[in-house]
C-alpha positions in Angstrom: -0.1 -2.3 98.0 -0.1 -5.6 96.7 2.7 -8.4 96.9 3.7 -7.6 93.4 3.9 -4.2 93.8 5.7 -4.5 97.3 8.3 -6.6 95.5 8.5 -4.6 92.6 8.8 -1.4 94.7 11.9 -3.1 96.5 13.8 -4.4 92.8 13.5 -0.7 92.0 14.8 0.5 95.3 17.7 -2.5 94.8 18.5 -1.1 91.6 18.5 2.6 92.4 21.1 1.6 95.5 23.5 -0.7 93.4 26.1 1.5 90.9 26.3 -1.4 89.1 22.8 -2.6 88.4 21.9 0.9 87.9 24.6 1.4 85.4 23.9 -1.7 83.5 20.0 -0.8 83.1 20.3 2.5 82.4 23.1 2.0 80.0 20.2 -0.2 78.4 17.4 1.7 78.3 19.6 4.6 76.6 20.1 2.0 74.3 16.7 1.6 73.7 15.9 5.0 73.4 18.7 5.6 70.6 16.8 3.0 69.1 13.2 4.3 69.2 14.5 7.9 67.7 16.3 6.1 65.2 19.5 7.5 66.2 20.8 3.7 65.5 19.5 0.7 63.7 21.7 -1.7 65.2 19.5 -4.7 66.4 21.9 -6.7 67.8 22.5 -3.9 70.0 19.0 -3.8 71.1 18.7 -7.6 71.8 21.8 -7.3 74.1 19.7 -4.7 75.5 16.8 -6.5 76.7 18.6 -9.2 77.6 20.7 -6.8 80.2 17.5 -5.4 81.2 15.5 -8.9 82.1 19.0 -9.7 83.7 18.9 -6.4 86.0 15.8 -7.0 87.0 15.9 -10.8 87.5 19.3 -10.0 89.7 17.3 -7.0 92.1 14.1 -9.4 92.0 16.2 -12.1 93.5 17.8 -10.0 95.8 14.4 -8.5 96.7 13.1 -11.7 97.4 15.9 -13.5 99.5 16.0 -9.9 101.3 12.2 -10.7 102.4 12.8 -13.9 103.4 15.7 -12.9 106.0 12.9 -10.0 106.8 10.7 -12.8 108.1 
């Protein structure tokens, strides 16, 4: 595996292991998928989707990272 994929292997595992940060992206990506089979066109929801997404995964990427560095 590469770097990338080590540390994106670890965000997932961070996510999976939080209740919190797995509630808020899945909660999101439903969200989403309302969207996609037009069960809602509500596109402010959808923004505020993404943005909890990138803010899941910039909160597990950090913690993936700071995790590796206490690793070494």
């Amino acid at each position: 595996m590469t770097p990338a994929q080590l540390l994106a292997a670890d965000r997932d595992a961070i996510i999976a292991a939080s209740p919190d940060l797995f509630r808020r992206f899945e909660h999101a990506q439903d969200v989403l998928a309302r969207y996609d089979r037009h069960e809602h066109d509500d596109e402010t929801a959808v923004d505020q989707a993404l943005r909890d997404i990138a803010a899941v995964l910039a909160e597990a990427t950090a913690i993936a990272r700071a995790n590796d560095g206490a690793a070494s």
